[in-house]
KOLLUMGU-559552 format. One line per 5 residues: their letters; for each residue x, y, z of C-alpha. Coordinates in nm, 4 decimals, always signed. Layout:
KOLLUMGU-559552
a) X Y Z | ... .
end
This chain:
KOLLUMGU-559552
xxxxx) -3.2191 -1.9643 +0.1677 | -2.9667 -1.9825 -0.1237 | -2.7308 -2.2856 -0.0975 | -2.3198 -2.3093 -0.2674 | -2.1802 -2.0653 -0.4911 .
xxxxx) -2.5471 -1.8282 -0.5056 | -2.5046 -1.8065 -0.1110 | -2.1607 -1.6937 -0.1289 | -2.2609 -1.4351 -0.3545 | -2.5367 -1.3034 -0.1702 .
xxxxx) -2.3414 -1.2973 +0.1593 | -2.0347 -1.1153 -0.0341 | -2.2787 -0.8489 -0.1567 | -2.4438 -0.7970 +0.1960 | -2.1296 -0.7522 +0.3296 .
xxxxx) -1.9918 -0.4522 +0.0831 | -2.3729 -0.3135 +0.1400 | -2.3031 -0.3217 +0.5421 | -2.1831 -0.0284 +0.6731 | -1.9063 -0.0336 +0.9032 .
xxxxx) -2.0467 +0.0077 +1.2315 | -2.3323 -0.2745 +1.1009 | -2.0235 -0.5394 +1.0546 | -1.8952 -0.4926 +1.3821 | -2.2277 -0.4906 +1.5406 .
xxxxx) -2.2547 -0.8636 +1.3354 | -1.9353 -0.9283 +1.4342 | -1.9088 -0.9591 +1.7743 | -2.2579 -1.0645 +1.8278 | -2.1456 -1.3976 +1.6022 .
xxxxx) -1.8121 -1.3770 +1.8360 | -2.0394 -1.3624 +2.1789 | -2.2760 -1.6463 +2.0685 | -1.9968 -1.8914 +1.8335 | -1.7006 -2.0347 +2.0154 .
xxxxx) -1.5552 -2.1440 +1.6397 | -1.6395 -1.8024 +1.5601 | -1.4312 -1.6020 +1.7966 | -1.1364 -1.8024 +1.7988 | -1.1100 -1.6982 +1.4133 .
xxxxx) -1.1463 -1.3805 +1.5050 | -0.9178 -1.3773 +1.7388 | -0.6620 -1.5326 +1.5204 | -0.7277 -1.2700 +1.2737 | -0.7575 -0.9658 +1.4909 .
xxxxx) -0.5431 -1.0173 +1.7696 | -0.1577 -1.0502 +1.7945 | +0.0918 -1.1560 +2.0611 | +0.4223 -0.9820 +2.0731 | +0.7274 -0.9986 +2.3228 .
xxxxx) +0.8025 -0.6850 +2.5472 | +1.0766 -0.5923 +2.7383 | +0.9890 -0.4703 +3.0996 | +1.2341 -0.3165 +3.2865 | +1.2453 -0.2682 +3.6682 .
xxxxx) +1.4287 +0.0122 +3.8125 | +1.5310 +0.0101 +4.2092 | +1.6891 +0.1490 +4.4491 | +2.0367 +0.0372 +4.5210 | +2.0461 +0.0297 +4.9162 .
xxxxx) +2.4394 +0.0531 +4.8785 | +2.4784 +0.3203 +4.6519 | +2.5048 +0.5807 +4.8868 | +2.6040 +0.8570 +4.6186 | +2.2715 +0.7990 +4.3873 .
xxxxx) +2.4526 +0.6651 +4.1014 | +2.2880 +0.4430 +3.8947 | +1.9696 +0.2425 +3.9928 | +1.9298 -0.1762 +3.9413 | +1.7534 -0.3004 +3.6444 .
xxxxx) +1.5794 -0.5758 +3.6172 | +1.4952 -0.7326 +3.2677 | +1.1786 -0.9405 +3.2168 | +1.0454 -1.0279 +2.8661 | +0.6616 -1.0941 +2.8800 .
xxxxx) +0.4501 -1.1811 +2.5645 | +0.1368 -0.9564 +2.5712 | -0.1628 -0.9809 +2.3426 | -0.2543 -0.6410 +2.1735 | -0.5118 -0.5870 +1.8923 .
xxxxx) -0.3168 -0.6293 +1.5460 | -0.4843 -0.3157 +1.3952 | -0.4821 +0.0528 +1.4956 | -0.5484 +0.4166 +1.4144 | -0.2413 +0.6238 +1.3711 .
xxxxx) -0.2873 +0.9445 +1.5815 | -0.0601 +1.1345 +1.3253 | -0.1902 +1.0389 +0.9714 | -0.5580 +0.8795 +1.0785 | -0.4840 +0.5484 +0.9071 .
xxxxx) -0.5639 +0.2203 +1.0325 | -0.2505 +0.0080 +1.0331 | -0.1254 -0.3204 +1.0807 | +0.1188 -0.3298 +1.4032 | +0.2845 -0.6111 +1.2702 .
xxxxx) +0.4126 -0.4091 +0.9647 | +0.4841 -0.0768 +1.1033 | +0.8769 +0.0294 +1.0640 | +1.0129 +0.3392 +1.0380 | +0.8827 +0.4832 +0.7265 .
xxxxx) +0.5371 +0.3397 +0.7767 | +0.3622 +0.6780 +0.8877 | +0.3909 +0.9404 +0.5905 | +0.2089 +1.2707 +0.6505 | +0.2590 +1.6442 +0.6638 .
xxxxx) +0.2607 +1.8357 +0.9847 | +0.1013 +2.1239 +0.8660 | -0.2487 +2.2277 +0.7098 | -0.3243 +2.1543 +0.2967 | -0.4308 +2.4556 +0.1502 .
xxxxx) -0.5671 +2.5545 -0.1616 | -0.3553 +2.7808 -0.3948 | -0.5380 +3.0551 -0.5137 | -0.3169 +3.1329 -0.7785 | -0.3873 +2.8251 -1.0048 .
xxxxx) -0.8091 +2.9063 -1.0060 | -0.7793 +3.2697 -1.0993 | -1.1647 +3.2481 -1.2729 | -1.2640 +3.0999 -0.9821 | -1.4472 +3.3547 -0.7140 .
xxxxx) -1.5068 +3.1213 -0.4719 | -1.1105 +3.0279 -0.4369 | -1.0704 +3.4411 -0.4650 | -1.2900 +3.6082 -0.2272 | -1.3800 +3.3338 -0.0222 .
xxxxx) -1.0989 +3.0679 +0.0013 | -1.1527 +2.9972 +0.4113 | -1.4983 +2.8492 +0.2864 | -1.3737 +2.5616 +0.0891 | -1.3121 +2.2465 +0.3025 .
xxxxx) -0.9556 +2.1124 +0.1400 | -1.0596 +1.8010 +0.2649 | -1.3715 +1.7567 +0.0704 | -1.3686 +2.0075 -0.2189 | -1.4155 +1.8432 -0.5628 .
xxxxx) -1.1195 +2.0051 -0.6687 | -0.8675 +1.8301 -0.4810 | -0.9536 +1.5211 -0.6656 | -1.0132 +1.7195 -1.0300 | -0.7304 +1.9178 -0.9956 .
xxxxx) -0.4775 +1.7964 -0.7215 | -0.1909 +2.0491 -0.8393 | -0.4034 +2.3331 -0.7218 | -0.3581 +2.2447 -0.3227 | +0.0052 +2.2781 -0.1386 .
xxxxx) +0.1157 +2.1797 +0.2112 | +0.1843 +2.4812 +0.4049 | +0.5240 +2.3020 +0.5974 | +0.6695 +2.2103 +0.2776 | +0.4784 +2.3907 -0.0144 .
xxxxx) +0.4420 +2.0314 -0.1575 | +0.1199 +1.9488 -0.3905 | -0.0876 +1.7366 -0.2373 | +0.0417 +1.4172 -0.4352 | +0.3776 +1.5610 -0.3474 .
xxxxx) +0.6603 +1.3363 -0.0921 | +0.5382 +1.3350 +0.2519 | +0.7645 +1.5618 +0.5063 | +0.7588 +1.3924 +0.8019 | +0.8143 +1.0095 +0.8178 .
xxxxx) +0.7960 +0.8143 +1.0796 | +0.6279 +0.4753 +1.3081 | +0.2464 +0.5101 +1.2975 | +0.1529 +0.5675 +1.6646 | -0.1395 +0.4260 +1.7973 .
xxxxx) -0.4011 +0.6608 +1.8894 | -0.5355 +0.4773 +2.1810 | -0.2183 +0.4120 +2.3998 | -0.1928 +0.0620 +2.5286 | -0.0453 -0.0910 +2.8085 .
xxxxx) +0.1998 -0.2390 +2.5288 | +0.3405 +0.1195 +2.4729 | +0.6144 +0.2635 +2.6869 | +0.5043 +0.4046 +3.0345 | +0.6308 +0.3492 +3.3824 .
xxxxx) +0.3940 +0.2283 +3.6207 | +0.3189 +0.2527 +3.9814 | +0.5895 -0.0424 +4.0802 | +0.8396 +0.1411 +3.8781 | +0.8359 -0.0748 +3.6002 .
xxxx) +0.8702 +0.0562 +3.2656 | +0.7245 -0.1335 +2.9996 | +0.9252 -0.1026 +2.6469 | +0.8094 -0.2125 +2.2836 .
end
């Protein structure tokens, strides 16, 4: 086995040869079998953040059904620090998502069949071409268009906003059973 600098090297290339699912699979099998191991990781991968909890109740004097009791509680939870924005499909940070984090388009990207007129393809079969994947989007970006905002594809997002997690946490607003509702 290579030893110092020749080691690193190898490992660093093995790594950008893994695939994704590969690295996790090493991952947590060196997390499961390395206590020194999975505290890094946990460092790394997992964040603690303060959350307001709020308990409503029933007021047993309030006769008329104004308003109900709160109860304010701040607990520190521990929620993975990266997630997949349901909205734009990017994996984010949650310790750097604001307001303007989550740029995207809420609407389908087209292609505009007016800038390939030689091309048939784009003109007699334009529902064939996958926007997504086409070799033109990259070779000639100008030629695609948001349908909400008729921007090119390179063109200012239309909708910003927070990225929200795809996989909704107990972290994330909800009232529970106990009528507690848990706030961000």
């Amino acid at each position: 086995m290579a030893t110092g600098p020749d080691e690193h090297a190898l490992l660093t290339r093995a790594i950008d040869n893994a695939d994704a699912g590969t690295l996790r699979t090493v991952l947590k099998s060196m997390c499961r079998d390395s206590e020194t191991c999975r505290k890094e990781a946990t460092q790394r991968l997992v964040v603690s953040r303060k959350h307001e909890i709020i308990e409503l109740s029933d007021s047993d004097d309030d006769a008329e059904g104004q308003d109900k009791k709160r109860k304010k509680k701040v607990k520190v939870m521990q929620e993975p620090r990266f997630e997949t924005c349901k909205t734009c499909d990017k994996t984010y940070d949650v310790t750097l998502n604001n307001d303007t984090a989550c740029q995207t388009h809420e609407d389908l990207l087209v292609i505009d069949a007016e800038y390939f007129p030689d091309d048939d393809q784009v003109m007699y079969e334009p529902h064939s071409i996958d926007v997504n994947t086409d070799w033109r989007r990259k070779a000639v970006p100008e030629g695609f268009r948001w349908q909400c905002c008729d921007e090119s594809v390179n063109g200012e997002a239309c909708v910003i906003q927070r990225h929200i997690p795809k996989k909704q946490q107990a972290s994330t607003p909800y009232m529970d059973n106990k009528r507690r509702f848990y706030m961000s």
